[in-house]
MIDOMI-445826 format. One line per field, with one value per residue (C-alpha): x, y, z; residue in one letter. Coordinates in Angstrom, 1 decimal, decimal comma. Layout:
BEGIN
px X;...
py Y;...
pz Z;...
rest A;...
END
This chain:
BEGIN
px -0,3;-2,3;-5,8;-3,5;-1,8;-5,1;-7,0;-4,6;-4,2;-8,3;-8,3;-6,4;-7,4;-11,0;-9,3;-7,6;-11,2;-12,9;-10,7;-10,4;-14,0;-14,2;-10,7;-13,3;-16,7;-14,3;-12,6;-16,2;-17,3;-14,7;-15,1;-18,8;-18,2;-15,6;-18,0;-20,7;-18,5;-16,8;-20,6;-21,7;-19,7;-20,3;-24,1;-23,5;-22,8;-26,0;-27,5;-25,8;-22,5;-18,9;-17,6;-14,4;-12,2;-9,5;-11,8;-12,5;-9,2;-8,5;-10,5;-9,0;-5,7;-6,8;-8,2;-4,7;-2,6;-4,7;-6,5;-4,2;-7,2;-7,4;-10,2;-11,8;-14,1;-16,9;-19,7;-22,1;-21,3;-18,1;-15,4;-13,1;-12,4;-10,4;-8,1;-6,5;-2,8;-3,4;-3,2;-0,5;-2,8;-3,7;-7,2;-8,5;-10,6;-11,2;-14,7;-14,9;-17,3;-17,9;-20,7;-19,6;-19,8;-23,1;-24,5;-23,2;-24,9;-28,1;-27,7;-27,0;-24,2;-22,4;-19,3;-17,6;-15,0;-12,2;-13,0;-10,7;-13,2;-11,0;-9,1;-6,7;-4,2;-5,3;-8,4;-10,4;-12,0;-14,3;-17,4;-19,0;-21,2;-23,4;-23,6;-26,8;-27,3;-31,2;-32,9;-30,1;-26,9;-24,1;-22,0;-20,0;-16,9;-15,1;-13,3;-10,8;-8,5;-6,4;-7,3;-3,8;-3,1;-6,0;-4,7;-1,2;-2,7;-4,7;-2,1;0,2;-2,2;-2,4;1,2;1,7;-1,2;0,0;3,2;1,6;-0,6;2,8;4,4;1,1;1,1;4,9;4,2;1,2;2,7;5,6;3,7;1,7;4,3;5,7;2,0;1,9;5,1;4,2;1,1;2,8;6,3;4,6;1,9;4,5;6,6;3,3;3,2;7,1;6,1;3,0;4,7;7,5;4,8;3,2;6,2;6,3;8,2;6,2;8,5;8,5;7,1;6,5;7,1;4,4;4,6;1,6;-2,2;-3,7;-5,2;-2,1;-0,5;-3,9;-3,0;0,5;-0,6;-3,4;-1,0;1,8;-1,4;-2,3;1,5;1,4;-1,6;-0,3;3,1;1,2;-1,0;2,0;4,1;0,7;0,6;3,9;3,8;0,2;2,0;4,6;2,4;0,0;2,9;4,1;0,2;-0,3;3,3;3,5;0,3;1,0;4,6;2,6;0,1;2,7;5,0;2,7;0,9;4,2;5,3;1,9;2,6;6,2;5,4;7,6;4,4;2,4;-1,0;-2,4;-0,9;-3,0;-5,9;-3,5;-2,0;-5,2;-6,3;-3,0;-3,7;-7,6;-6,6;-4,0;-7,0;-9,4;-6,6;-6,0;-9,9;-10,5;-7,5;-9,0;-12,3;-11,1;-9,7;-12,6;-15,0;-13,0;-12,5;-16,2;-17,2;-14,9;-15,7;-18,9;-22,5;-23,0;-26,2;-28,0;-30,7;-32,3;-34,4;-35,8;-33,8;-33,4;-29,6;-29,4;-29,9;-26,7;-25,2;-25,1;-24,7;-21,3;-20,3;-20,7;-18,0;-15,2;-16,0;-12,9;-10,8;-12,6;-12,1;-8,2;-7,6;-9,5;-11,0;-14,4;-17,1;-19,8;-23,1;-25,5;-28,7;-31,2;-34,2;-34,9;-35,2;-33,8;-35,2;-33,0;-33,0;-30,1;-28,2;-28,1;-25,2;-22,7;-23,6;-22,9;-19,1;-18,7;-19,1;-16,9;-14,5;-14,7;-14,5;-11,9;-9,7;-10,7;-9,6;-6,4;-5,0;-6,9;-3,9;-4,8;-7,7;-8,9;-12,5;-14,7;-17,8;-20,8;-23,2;-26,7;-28,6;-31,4;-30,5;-33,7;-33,5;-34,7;-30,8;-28,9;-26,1;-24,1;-20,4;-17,4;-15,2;-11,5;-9,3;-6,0;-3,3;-4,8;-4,1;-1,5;-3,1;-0,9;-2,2;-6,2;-7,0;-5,7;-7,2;-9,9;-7,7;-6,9;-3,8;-3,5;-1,7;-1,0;0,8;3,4;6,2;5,8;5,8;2,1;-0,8;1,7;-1,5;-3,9;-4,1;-5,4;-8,7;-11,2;-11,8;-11,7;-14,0;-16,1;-16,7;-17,4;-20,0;-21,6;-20,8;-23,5;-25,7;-26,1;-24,4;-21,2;-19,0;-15,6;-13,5;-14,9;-11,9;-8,1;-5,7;-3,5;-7,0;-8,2;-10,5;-14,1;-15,6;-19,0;-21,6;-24,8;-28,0;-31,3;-34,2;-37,1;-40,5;-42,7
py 8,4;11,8;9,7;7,2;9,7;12,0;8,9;7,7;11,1;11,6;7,9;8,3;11,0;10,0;7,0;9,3;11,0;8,1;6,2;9,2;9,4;5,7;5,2;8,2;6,8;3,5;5,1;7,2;4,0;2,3;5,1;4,8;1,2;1,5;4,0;1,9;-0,5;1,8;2,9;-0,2;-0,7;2,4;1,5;-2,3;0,1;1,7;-2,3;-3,3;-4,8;-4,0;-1,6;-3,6;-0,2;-3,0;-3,3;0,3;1,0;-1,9;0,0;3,3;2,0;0,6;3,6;5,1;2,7;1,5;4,6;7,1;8,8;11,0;9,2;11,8;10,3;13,7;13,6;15,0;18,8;18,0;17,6;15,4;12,6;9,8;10,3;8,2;9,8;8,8;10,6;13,1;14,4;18,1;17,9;15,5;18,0;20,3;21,3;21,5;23,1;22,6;21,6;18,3;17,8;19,7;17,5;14,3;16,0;15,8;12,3;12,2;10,6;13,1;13,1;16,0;16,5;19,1;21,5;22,8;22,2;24,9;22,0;20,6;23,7;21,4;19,8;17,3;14,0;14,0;11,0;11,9;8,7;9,4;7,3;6,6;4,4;3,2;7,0;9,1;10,6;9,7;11,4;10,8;10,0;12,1;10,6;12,3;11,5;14,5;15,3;15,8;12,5;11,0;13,1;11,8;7,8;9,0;10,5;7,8;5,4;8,0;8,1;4,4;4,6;7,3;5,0;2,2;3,9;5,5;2,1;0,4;3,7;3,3;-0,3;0,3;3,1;0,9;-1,7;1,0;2,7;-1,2;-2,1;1,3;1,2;-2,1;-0,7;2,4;0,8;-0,6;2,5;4,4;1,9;1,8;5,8;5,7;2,8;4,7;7,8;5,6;3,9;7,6;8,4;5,7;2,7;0,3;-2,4;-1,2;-3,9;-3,6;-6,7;-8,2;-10,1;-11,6;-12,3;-9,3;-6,4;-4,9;-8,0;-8,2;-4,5;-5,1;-7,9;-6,0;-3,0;-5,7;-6,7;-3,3;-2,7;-6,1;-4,6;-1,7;-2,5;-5,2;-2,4;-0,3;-2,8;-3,6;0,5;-0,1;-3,0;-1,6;1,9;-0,4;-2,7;0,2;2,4;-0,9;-1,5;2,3;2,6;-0,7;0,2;3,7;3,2;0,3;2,7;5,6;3,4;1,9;5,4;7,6;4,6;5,1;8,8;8,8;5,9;3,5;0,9;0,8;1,8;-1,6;-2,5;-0,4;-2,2;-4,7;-2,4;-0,4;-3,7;-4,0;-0,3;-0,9;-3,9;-1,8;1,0;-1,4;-2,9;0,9;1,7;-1,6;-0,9;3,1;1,7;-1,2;1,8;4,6;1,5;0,6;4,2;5,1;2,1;2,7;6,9;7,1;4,6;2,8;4,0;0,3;-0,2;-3,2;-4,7;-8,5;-10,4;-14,6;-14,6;-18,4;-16,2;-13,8;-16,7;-18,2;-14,7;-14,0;-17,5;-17,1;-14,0;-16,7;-18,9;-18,2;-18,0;-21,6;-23,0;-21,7;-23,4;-26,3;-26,3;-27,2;-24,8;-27,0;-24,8;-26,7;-24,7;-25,9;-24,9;-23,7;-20,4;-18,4;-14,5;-12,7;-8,9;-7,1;-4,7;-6,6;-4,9;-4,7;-8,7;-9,3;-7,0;-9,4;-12,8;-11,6;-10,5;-14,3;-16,3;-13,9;-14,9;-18,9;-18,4;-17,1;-19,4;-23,0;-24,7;-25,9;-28,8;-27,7;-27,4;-24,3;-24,6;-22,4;-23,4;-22,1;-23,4;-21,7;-21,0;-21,5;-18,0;-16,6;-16,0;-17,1;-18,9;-18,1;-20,0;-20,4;-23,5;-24,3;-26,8;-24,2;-23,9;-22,8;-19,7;-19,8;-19,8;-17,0;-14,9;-16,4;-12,9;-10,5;-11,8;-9,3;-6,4;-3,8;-4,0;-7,5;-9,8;-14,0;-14,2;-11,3;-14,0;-15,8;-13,1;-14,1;-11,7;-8,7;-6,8;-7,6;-4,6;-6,7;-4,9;-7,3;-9,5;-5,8;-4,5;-8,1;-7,5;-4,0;-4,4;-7,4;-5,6;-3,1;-5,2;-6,4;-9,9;-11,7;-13,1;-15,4;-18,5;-21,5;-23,4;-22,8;-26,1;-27,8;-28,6;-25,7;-22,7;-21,8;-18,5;-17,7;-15,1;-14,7;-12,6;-12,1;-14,3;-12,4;-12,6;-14,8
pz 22,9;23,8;24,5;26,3;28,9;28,9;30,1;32,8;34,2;34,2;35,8;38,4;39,6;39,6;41,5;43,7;44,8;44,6;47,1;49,5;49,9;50,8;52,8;54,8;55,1;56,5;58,7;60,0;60,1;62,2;65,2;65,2;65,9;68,3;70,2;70,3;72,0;74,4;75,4;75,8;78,3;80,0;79,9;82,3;84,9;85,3;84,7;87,8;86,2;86,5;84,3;82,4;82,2;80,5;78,0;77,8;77,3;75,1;72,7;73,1;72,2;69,4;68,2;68,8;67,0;64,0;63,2;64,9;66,8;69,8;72,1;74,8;77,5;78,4;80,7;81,2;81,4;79,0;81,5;80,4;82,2;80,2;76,8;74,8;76,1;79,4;82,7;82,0;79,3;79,4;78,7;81,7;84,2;81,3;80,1;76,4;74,4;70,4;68,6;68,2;71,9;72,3;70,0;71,8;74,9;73,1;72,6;69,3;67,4;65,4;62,4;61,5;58,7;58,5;61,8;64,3;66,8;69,1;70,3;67,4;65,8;62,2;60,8;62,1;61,1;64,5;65,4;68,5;70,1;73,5;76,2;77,3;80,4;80,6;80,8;82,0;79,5;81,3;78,8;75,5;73,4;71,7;68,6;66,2;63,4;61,6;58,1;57,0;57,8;56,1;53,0;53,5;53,4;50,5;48,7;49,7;47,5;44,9;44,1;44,1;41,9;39,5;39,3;38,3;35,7;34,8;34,2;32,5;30,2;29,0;28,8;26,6;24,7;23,9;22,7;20,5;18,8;17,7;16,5;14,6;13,5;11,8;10,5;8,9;7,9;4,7;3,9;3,8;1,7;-0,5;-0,6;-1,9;-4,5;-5,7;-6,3;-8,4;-10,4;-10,9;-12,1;-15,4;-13,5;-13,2;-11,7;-8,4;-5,8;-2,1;0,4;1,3;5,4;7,1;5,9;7,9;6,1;5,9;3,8;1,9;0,6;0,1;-2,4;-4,2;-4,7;-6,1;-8,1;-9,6;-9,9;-12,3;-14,1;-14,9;-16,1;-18,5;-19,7;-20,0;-22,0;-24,1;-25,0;-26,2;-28,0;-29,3;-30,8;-31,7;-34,2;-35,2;-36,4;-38,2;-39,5;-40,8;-42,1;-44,1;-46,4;-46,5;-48,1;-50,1;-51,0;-51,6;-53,9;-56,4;-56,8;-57,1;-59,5;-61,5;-61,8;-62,6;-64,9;-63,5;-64,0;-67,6;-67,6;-68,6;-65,6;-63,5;-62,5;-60,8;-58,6;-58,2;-56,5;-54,3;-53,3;-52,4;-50,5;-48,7;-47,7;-46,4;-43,8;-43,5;-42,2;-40,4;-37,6;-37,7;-37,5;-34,6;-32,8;-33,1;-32,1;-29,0;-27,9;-28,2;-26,1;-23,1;-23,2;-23,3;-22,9;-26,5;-28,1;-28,5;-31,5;-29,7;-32,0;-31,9;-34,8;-35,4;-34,1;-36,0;-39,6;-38,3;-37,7;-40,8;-42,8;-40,5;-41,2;-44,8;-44,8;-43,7;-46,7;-48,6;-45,7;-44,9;-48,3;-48,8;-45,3;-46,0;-42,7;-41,3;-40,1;-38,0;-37,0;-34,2;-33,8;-31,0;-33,4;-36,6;-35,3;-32,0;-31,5;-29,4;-28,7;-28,8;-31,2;-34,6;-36,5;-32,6;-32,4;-35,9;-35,1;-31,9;-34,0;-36,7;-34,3;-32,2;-36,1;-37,1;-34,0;-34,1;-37,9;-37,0;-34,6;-36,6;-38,4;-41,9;-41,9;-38,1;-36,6;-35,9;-34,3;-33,6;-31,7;-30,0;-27,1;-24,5;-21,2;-18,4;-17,3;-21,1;-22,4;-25,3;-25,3;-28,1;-28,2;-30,7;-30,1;-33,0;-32,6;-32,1;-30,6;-27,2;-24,7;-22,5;-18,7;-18,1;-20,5;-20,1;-17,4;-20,0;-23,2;-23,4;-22,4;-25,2;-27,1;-25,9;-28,3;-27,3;-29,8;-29,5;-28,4;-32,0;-34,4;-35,6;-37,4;-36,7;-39,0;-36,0;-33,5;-30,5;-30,7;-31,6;-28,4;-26,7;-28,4;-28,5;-24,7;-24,8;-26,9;-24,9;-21,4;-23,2;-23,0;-19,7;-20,9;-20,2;-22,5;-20,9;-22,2;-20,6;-22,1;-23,5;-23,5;-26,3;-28,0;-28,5;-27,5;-26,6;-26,2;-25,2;-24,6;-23,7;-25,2;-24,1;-25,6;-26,9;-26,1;-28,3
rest X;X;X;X;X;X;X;X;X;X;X;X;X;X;X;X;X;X;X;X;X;X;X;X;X;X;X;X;X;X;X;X;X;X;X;X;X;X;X;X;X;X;X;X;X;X;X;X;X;X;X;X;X;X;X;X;X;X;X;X;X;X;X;X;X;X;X;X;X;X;X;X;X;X;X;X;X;X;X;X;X;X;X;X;X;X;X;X;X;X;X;X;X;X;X;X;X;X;X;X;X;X;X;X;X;X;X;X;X;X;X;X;X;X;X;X;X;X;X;X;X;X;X;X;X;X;X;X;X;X;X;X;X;X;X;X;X;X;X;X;X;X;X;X;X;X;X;X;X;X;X;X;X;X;X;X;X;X;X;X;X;X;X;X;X;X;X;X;X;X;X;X;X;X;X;X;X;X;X;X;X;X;X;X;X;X;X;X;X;X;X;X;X;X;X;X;X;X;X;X;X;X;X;X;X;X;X;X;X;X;X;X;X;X;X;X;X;X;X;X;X;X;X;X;X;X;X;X;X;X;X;X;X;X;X;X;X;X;X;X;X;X;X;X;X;X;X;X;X;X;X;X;X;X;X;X;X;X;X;X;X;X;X;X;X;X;X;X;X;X;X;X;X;X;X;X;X;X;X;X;X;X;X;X;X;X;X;X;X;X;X;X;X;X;X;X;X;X;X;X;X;X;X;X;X;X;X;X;X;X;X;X;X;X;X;X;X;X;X;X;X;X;X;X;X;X;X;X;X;X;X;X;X;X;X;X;X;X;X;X;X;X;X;X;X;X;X;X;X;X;X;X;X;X;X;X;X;X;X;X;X;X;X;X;X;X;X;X;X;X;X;X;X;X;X;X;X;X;X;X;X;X;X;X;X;X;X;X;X;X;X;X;X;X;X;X;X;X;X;X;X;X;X;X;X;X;X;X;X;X;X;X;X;X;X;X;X;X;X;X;X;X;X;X;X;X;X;X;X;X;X;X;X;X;X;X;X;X;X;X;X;X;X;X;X;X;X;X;X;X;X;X;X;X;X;X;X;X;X;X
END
């Protein structure tokens, strides 16, 4: 609103001294002309003609009533012999003497602006025009305007100019303050939501109007609002199962060895619940182990031992750790390989963790008699394609974006693999982010689901 006023103020007053200096130059310009014709006639005298004094005075009066000038007729020795307020004026018979009419006596046409020229009380807008009859100066005119009436017209225009930039500036500052008002209405909605959400709650939404870039960042804030509360409910549900996880094989673990030592359970019984115990510890360090993994990927770059390995032998040697599992579901591991042998390079032990982790979850969600499939093909630009199809249940579409997130669990809704932390396709894309590869689900219905990810071929 500052620039606004600043510039129509600075605008019209350049207007204003703009248009004085023309509304002068026209009106310098209109007495010259009107001289000229007043000597012309003048000058058919000395040719032999009839001097048309109508005409002459034509003229003058219309000097008098469109530019309000004072017309003086001088000859020769500047005695004035006609003016534009007739015969009674004071001035006819009276020799006058200024530079303006010493000039004319040199034959020259002169303009003044803002003199007294001894005969006006105010300043003068004077154009003095000789009159020149074959050889001889017969004479001249005398023409004047008064400045503070020129200012008058000029200011006149300024003011009805000042109003109108008045009226164009409320106008447009109206019209600002609604287009601002629109603008900031919803940042500062946005700012009230943010510091809400800072503050834990994570349900708070702002109305979203329009498809301008205001809308647009209404709906990615809504966006990050729904990302946040999902990570936020996926913390809780993550502490929820972990504390479940540690404290159901740590009272496990607790209760058969206090029952050992208070003797509660025979010694030739031990090796039995030794086993229960040792079971109970491995679960223990795989969720530690899950969670150490995934925290070391997302603080700080993984250390990669790249080395060039056949990725069809890891294959087969991460299939074979499912065999039980296979054989107690009576389900059906298919491997296609595109050749007998397929050298990738990339970090042996972190792609053998990111096929465990991909069987591990086709295992889980396969009924009894299903399909798992692991297959290997070449890509043109020298990558591997490495994919895992089952036959399972399938991942809800709603939940397809947050599959890889942390914590995440499909399942939480059914009450299935409460042991399972939610870790493993987390830590899965970590480790294939590392690498410079991708890794997605190219396909999720009622049929099943396929991962895939890719690798980098090595050289021959």
């Amino acid at each position: 609103m500052i620039i606004i006023i600043g510039i129509t103020v600075l605008f019209t007053a350049l207007t204003s001294v703009v248009y004085r200096n023309d509304y002068i130059a026209r009106k310098e310009e209109s007495l010259i002309t009107h001289g000229e014709n007043i000597s012309k006639e003048y000058q058919s005298l000395h040719n032999g003609g009839i001097v048309n004094y109508e005409a002459i005075l034509y003229e003058i009066r219309v000097l008098k009533n469109t530019d309000n000038a004072d017309v003086f007729i001088i000859g020769s020795d500047g005695t004035v012999y006609i003016t534009s307020d007739g015969s009674e004026s004071k001035w006819i018979g009276v020799t006058v003497t200024n530079e303006v009419v010493s000039e004319i006596l040199k034959g020259n046409v002169v303009t003044v602006k803002d003199e007294n020229l001894n005969m006006f009380s105010e300043p003068v807008l004077a154009v003095g025009y000789p009159i020149i009859a074959g050889d001889n100066l017969n004479g001249g005119i005398l023409m004047c305007v008064s400045m503070p009436e020129i200012e008058e017209s000029v200011s006149s225009v300024f003011q009805t100019a000042l109003k109108l930039m008045i009226i164009v500036s409320i106008i447009v500052i109206f019209l600002l303050y609604i287009f601002t008002r629109r603008i900031t209405k919803p940042l500062v909605e946005m700012n009230e939501a943010a510091k809400i959400i800072a503050d834990g709650n994570f349900d708070k939404r702002v109305a979203v109007s329009g498809e301008d870039e205001i809308g647009q960042l209404g709906e990615s804030f809504n966006n990050m609002a729904d990302s946040l509360e999902k990570q936020e409910i996926l913390r809780r549900n993550f502490i929820a199962n972990v504390s479940h996880d540690l404290r159901s094989p740590l009272t496990s673990i607790g209760g058969y060895v206090n029952a050992m030592l208070d003797g509660t359970i025979p010694e030739e019984s031990y090796g039995k619940y030794l086993g229960i115990v040792s079971e109970e510890v491995d679960r223990l360090s795989k969720i530690t182990n899950d969670i150490v993994a995934l925290s070391s990927a997302q603080t700080s770059p993984l250390d990669l031992n790249l080395e060039r390995f056949d990725i069809n032998e890891l294959i087969r040697d991460t299939v074979r750790s499912f065999d039980k599992t296979a054989a107690d579901k009576k389900m059906y591991l298919k491997l296609i390989l595109e050749e007998k042998e397929t050298f990738v390079l990339a970090d042996r032990d972190k792609i053998q963790r990111v096929l465990y982790n991909l069987l591990d979850n086709a295992f889980k969600f396969t009924p009894d008699e299903g399909q798992i499939t692991v297959e290997i093909s070449s890509l043109e630009n020298q990558k591997v394609l490495v994919s895992v199809e089952d036959t399972g249940i399938g991942i809800p579409e709603e939940d397809k974006k947050y599959v890889f997130n942390r914590f995440y669990k499909t399942d939480s809704s059914r009450g299935m693999y409460k042991e399972s932390g939610g870790l493993g396709l987390s830590i899965a894309r970590e480790f294939i982010n590392a690498h410079g590869e991708s890794i997605g689900i190219v396909k999720s219905d009622e049929t099943g689901t396929k991962f895939l990810f890719t690798l980098k071929k090595a050289e021959e």
